[in-house]
C-alpha positions, 0 to 999 in steps of 0.5 A: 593868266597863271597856269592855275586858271587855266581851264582844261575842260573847256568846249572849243569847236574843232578846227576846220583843217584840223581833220575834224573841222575848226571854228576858230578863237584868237590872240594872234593880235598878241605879237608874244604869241609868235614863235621867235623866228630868229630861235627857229634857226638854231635848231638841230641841223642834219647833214643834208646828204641823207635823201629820205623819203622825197621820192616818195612824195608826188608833185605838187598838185595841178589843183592847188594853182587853182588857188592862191596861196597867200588867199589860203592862208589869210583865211586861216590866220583869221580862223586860228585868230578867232579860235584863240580869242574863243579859247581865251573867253573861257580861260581855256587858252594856256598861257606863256608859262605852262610847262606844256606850252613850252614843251610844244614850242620847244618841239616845234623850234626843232622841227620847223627849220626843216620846213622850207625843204618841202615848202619854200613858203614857210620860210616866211610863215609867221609861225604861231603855237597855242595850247588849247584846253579842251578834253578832246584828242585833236591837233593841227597845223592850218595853213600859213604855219598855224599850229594848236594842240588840245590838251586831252591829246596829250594828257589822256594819250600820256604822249611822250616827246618823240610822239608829240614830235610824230603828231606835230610833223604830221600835221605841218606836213599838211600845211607844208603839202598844201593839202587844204589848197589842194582840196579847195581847188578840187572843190572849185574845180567841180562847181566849174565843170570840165570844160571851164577847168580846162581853160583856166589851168593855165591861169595860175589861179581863179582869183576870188572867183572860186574863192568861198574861203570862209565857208570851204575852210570849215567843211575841209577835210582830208583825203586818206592819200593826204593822210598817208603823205602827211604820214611819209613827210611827217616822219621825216620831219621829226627824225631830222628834229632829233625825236624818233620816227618809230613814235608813230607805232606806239602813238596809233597803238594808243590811238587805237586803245582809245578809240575802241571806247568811243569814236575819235574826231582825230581819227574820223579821218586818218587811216587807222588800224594795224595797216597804218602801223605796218606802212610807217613800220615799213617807212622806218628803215629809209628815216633812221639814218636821218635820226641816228645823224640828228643832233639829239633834244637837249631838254626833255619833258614829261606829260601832263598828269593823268585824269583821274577816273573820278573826274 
């Protein structure tokens, strides 16, 4: 498909771990599709004496053991596959070429080679990145490494790389986190009772037993204090990818501004308002040492072109 038919106005239901929910459409069957792991590791490598913010963020999650990782996150690469079939139907999935495509998989080769120090997993995630045409301001990462961007994020926010960067570190800090495993484990965790918990924390995991994957993955959402880890990890995720942390102040300003005219789907479920401003303002001065040390992007990329009013 050349970037010509790529339609941009498409209606692709949101992503079930994409804060707003999902439905899914997919292409993963096409293997070109995949983010060239073997690039990955020439990505911007910072000095690793520089400690961030780890001491900010808890433990893993007692919940998560509830259930198993590799169940998780086959759940997902089926939805993301799903997805992106429905997105291709409609002609709305861009192609290998697209400049934004491009930029969004340049982004991510910078950022993924410092996943694996928050999750030893992602070291063998097949890691995919897709551009999705559809008007609404969404993005996200689901787990296993799968990750989608709606193209009105970045066309009606006009983002810049440094605010691609601060979006795309934010979400894989979810699936990094393990946000979703968490809250279907707190979910099974539930049905069980106490009593049942109790007796089965010990066991690693419930197997299929508490296993609703395909109906929890639609109806998943995020808890503010995974939102405000995702925040703390993201920052750090793309400081070390050379983009500047301080993006995020500018990005929820923007979030801000639009959300005033109508209600976002992105930020239903994100802390929003000057407090999230002021707590990543706070968070700068403990990730600017990682940005000043980081190898810089040696290409740089612009926005899509503004919406005209009329359209």
């Amino acid at each position: 498909m050349s970037t010509d038919a790529f339609r941009t106005d498409a209606d692709i239901p949101s992503a079930p771990l994409a804060h707003a929910g999902c439905r899914c459409g997919g292409c993963l069957a096409n293997p070109s599709r995949r983010l060239f792991t073997g690039a990955l590791l020439t990505g911007a490598l910072v000095p690793a004496l520089a400690q961030g913010v780890r001491e900010e963020v808890g433990s893993e999650s007692a919940f998560s053991k509830l259930v198993p990782a590799e169940e998780v996150e086959a759940a997902a690469a089926q939805q993301y596959r799903q997805m992106l079939s429905q997105a291709a139907q409609q002609k709305a999935l861009a192609p290998e070429n697209h400049p934004q495509m491009q930029r969004l998989r340049y982004i991510a080769q910078r950022i993924i080679p410092f996943t694996d120090e928050w999750n030893p997993r992602a070291r063998q995630w097949k890691w995919e990145v897709n551009l999705l045409g559809s008007k609404e301001l969404n993005a996200f990462c689901m787990p296993g490494g799968k990750i989608a961007f709606y193209y009105g994020i970045l066309q009606q926010l006009q983002l810049s790389d440094d605010e691609v960067a601060t979006i795309m570190g934010h979400e894989v800090a979810h699936a990094l986190r393990e946000h979703a495993r968490e809250r279907m484990g707190k979910s099974a965790a539930t049905q069980l009772g106490a009593g049942a918990l109790s007796a089965l924390l010990g066991l690693g995991n419930l197997g299929n037993q508490v296993l609703g994957m395909g109906s929890q993955l639609l109806t998943l959402k995020f808890s503010r204090e995974d939102e405000s880890e995702a925040d703390i990890v993201g920052m750090e995720l793309a400081a070390r990818a050379g983009y500047d942390p301080a993006a995020g102040v500018s990005l929820w300003q923007k979030m801000m501004a639009v959300s005033r005219g109508e209600p976002l789907a992105f930020m239903s479920t994100h802390p929003a308002g000057e407090t999230r401003i002021r707590d990543i303002q706070a968070r700068l001065p403990r990730v600017q040492p990682l940005y000043a040390q980081a190898p810089k992007p040696n290409q740089h990329f612009g926005a899509p072109a503004a919406r005209s009013a009329s359209r």
